[in-house]
LOTIRO-502662 format. One record per residue (C-alpha): residue in one letter; chain; x, y, z. Coordinates in steps of 0.5 Angstrom, whole numbers, plus 500, padded with zeros to 3 digits. Example, Ala and Ser with C-alpha at 12.3 -4.5 7.8 and 13.67 -1.06 7.14 Angstrom:
% LOTIRO-502662
r residu->A | chaine->A | xx->525 | yy->491 | zz->516
r residu->S | chaine->A | xx->527 | yy->498 | zz->514
***
This chain:
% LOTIRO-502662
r residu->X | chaine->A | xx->247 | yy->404 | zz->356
r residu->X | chaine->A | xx->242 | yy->408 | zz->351
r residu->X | chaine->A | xx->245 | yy->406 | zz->344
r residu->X | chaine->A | xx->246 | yy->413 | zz->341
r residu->X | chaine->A | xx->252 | yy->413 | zz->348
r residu->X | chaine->A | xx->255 | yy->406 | zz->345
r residu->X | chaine->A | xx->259 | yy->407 | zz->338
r residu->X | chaine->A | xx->259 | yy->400 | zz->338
r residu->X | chaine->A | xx->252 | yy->400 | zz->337
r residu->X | chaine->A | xx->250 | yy->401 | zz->330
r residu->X | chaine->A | xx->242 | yy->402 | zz->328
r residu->X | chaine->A | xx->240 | yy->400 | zz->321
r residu->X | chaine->A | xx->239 | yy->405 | zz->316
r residu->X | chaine->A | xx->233 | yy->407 | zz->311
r residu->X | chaine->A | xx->239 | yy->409 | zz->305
r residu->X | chaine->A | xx->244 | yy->403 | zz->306
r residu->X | chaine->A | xx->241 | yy->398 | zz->302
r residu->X | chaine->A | xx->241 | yy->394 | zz->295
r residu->X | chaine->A | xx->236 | yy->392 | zz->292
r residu->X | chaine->A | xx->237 | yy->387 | zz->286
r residu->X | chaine->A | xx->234 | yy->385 | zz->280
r residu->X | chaine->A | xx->236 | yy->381 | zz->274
r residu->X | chaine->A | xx->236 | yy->386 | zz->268
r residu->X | chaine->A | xx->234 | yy->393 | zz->272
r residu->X | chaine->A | xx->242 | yy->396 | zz->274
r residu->X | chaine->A | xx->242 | yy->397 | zz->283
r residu->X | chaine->A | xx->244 | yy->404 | zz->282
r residu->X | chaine->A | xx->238 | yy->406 | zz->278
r residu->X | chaine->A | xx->233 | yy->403 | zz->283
r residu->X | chaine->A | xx->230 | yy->410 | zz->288
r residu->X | chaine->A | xx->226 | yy->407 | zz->293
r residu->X | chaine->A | xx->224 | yy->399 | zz->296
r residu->X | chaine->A | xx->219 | yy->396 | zz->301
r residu->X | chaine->A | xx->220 | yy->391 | zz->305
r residu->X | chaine->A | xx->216 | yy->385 | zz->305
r residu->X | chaine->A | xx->211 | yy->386 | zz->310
r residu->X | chaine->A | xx->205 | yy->381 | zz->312
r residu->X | chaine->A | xx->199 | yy->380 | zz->315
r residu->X | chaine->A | xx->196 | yy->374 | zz->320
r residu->X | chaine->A | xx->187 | yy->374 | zz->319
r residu->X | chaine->A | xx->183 | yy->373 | zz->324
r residu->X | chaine->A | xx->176 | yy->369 | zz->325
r residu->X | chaine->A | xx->173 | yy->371 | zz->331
r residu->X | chaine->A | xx->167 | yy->367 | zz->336
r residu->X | chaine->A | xx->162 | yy->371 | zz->339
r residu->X | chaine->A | xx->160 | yy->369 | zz->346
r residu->X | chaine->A | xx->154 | yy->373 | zz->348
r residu->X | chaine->A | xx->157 | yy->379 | zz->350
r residu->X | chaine->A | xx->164 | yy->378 | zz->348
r residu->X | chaine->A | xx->168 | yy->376 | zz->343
r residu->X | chaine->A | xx->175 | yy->372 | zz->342
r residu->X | chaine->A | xx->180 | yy->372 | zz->336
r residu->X | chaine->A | xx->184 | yy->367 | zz->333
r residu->X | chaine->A | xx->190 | yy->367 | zz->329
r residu->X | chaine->A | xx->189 | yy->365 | zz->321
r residu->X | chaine->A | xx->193 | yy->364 | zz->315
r residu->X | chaine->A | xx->200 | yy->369 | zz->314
r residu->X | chaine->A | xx->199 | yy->373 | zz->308
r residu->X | chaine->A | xx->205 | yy->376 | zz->304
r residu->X | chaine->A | xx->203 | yy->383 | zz->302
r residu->X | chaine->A | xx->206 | yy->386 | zz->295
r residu->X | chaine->A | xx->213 | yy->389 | zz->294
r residu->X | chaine->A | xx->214 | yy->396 | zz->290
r residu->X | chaine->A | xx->220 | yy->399 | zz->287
r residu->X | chaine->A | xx->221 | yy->406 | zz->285
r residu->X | chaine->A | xx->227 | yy->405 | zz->278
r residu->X | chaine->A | xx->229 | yy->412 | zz->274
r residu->X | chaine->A | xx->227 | yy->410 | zz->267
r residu->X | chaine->A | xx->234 | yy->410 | zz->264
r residu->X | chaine->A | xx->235 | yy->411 | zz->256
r residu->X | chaine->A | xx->240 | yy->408 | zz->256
r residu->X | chaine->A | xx->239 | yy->402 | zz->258
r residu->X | chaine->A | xx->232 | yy->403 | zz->256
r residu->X | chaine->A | xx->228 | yy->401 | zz->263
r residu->X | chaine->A | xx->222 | yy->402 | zz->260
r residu->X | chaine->A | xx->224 | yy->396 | zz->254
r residu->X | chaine->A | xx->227 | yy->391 | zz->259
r residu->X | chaine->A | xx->221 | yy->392 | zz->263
r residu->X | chaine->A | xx->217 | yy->390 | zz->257
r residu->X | chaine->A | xx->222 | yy->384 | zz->255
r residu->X | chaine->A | xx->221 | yy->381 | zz->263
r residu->X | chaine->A | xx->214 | yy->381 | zz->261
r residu->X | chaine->A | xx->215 | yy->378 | zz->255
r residu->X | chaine->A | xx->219 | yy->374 | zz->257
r residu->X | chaine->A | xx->213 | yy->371 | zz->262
r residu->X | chaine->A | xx->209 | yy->369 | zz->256
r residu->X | chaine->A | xx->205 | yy->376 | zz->255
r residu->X | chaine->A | xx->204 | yy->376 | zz->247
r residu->X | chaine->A | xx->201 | yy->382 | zz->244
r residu->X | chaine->A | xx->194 | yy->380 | zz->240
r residu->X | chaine->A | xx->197 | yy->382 | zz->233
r residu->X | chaine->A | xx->195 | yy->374 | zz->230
r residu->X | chaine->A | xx->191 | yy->369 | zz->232
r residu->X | chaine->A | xx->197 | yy->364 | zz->232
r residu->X | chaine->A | xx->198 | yy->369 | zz->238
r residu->X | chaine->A | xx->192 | yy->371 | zz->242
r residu->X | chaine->A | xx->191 | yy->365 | zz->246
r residu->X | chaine->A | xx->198 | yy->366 | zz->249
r residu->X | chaine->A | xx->198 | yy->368 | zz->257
r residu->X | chaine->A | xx->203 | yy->369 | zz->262
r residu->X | chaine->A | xx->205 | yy->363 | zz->266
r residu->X | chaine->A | xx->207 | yy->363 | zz->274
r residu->X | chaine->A | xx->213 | yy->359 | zz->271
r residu->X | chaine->A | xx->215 | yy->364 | zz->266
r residu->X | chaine->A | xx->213 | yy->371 | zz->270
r residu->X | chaine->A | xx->218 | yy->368 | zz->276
r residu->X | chaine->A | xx->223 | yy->365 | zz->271
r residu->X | chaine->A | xx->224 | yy->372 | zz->267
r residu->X | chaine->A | xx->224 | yy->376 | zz->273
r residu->X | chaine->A | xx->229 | yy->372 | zz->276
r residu->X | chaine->A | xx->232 | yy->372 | zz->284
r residu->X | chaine->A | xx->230 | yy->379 | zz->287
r residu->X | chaine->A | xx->233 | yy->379 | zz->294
r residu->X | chaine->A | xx->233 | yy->386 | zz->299
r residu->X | chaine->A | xx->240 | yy->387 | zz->303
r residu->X | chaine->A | xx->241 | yy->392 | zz->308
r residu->X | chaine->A | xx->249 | yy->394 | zz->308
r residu->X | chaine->A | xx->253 | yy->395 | zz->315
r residu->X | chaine->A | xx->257 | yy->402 | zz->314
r residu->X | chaine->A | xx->262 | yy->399 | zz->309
r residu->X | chaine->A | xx->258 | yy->398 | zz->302
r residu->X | chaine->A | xx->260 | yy->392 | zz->297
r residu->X | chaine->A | xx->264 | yy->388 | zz->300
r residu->X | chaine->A | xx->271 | yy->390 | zz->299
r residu->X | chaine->A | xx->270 | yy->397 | zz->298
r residu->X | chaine->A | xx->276 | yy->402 | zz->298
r residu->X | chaine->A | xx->272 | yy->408 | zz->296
r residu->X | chaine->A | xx->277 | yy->414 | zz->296
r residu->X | chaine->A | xx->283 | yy->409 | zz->295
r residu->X | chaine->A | xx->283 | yy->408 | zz->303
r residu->X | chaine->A | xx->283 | yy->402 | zz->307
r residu->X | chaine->A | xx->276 | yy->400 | zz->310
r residu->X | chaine->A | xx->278 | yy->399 | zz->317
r residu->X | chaine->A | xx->274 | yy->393 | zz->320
r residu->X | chaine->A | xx->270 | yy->398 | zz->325
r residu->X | chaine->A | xx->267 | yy->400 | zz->319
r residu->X | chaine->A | xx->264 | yy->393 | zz->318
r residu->X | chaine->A | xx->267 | yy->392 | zz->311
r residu->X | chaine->A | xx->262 | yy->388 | zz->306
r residu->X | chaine->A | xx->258 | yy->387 | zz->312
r residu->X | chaine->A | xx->250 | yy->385 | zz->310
r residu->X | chaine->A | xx->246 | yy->387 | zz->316
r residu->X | chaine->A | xx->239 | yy->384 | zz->313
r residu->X | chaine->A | xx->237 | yy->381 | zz->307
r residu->X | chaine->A | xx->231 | yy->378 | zz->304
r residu->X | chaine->A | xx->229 | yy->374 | zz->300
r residu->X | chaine->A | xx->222 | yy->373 | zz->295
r residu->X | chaine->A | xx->221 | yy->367 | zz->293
r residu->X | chaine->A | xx->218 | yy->366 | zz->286
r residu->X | chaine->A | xx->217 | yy->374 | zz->284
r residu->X | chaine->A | xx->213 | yy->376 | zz->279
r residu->X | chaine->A | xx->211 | yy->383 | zz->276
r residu->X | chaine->A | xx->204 | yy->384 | zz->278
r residu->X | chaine->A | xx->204 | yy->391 | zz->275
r residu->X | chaine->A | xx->208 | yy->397 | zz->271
r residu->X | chaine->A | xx->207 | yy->404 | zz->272
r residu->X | chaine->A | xx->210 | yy->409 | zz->268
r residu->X | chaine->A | xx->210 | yy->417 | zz->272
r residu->X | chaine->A | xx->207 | yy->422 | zz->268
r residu->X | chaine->A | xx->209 | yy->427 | zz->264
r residu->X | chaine->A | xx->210 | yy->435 | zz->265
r residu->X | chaine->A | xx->212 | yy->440 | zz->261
r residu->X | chaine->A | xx->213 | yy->445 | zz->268
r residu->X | chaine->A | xx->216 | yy->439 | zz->272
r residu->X | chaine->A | xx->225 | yy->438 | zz->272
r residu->X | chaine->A | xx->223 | yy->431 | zz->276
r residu->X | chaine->A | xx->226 | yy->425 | zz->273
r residu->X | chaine->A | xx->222 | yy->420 | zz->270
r residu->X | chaine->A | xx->220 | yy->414 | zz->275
r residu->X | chaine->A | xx->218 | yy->407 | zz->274
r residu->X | chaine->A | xx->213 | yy->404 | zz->279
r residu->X | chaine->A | xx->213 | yy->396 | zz->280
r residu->X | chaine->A | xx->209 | yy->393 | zz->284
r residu->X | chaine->A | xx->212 | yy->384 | zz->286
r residu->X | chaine->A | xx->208 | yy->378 | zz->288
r residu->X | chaine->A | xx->210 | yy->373 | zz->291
r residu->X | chaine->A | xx->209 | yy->367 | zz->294
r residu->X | chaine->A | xx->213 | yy->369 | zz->301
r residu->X | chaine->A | xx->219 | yy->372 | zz->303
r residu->X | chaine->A | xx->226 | yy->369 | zz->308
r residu->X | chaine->A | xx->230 | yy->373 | zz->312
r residu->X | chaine->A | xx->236 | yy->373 | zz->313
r residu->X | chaine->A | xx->237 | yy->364 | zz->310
r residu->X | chaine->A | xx->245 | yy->363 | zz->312
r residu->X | chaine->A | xx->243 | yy->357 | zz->306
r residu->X | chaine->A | xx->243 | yy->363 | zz->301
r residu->X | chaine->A | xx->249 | yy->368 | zz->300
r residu->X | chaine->A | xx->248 | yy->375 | zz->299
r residu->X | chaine->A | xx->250 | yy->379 | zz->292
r residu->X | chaine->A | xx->253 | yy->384 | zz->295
r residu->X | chaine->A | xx->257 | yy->382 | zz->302
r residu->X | chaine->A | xx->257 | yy->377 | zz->307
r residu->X | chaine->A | xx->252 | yy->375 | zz->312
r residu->X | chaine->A | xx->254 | yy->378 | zz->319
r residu->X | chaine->A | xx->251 | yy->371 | zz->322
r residu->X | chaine->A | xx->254 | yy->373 | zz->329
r residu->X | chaine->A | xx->251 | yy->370 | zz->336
r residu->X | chaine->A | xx->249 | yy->376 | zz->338
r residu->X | chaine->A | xx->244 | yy->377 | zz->333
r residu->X | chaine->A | xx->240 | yy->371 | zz->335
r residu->X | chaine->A | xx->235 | yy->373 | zz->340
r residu->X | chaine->A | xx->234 | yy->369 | zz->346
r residu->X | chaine->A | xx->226 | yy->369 | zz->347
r residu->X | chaine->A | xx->222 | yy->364 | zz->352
r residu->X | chaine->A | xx->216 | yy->361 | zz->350
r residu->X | chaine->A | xx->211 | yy->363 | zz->354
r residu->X | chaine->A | xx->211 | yy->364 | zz->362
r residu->X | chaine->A | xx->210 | yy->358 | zz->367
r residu->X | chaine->A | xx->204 | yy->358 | zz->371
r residu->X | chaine->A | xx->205 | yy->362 | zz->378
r residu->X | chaine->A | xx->211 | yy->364 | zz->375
r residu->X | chaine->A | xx->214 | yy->371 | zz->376
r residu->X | chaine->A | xx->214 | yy->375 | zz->370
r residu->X | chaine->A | xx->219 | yy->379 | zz->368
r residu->X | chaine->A | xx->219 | yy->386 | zz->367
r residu->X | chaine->A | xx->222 | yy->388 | zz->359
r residu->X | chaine->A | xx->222 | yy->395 | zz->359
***
């Protein structure tokens, strides 16, 4: 049976979601990536062909869009997370030499987790003043990640427009070391894991020599 037929099968989706970091209230946070990564490559030439070998994983860059708030004052408490992970303005010489550390920047940013929630938001949400129904999966987190020593590798402020009415956005780009998916180790902020068996998949490793392969389509 196709998906869009079973009530009981729910897709992920793009605006379910929550994206949390120390300082930076959730609801003023607009947009998010997920982590992505790459595999390198080196390559063989053997006279008229080429082969290709896996390499190093590679976690790419995480951005998020947050309004800037004047109150609280996104743009400060930005400018503080900065501080915070070392970063002195050059006003003296007592100062000049101070540099952002990895052990600052990560420790002032603090955790940084991305949760993708079921249909029923935060855990024990009763908007309306009705009683979320366990078919509406209450509290339910169908994906999390987590960054794993996040720092802030760059600030961009939106511009200024006389003819526009847009709201003023900040842009903030993470580095990080590598990202963990769904870690039962680790609880959510906002919700608890759905850990079910039937999220595990049961993939074989390989396909035996002269065996039958099986179609997956």
């Amino acid at each position: 049976m196709a998906f869009w037929n079973d009530k009981i099968v729910e897709p992920k989706r793009q605006f379910r979601w929550l994206l949390s970091v120390d300082g930076i209230p959730y609801y003023t946070i607009k947009k998010v990536n997920r982590p992505s990564y790459e595999v390198a490559e080196a390559e063989h030439k053997f006279i008229n062909h080429t082969f290709y070998f896996p390499g190093r994983v590679t976690y790419n860059t995480v951005s998020f869009d947050i309004v800037d708030t004047a109150s609280p004052d996104a743009a400060e408490t930005l400018k503080q997370i900065l501080f915070a992970g070392g970063y002195a303005l050059p006003k003296d010489e007592n100062v000049a030499t101070q540099t952002i550390t990895k052990h600052g920047g990560v420790t002032a940013l603090g955790r940084v987790t991305i949760e993708l929630l079921g249909g029923g938001g935060k855990q024990g949400s009763t908007a309306g003043g009705g009683i979320v129904s366990p078919e509406n999966d209450e509290g339910a987190i169908l994906e999390y990640w987590t960054l794993h020593n996040a720092w802030i590798k760059k600030i961009e402020f939106s511009e200024l427009d006389y003819e526009g009415d847009d709201l003023s956005t900040i842009t903030v780009e993470l580095r990080y070391d590598y990202a963990e998916l769904n870690n039962t180790n680790v609880s959510p902020n906002h919700g608890a894991f759905d850990a079910t068996g039937a999220r595990t998949p049961d993939l074989p490793y390989g396909v035996g020599f002269g065996d039958p392969v099986t179609r997956q389509d």
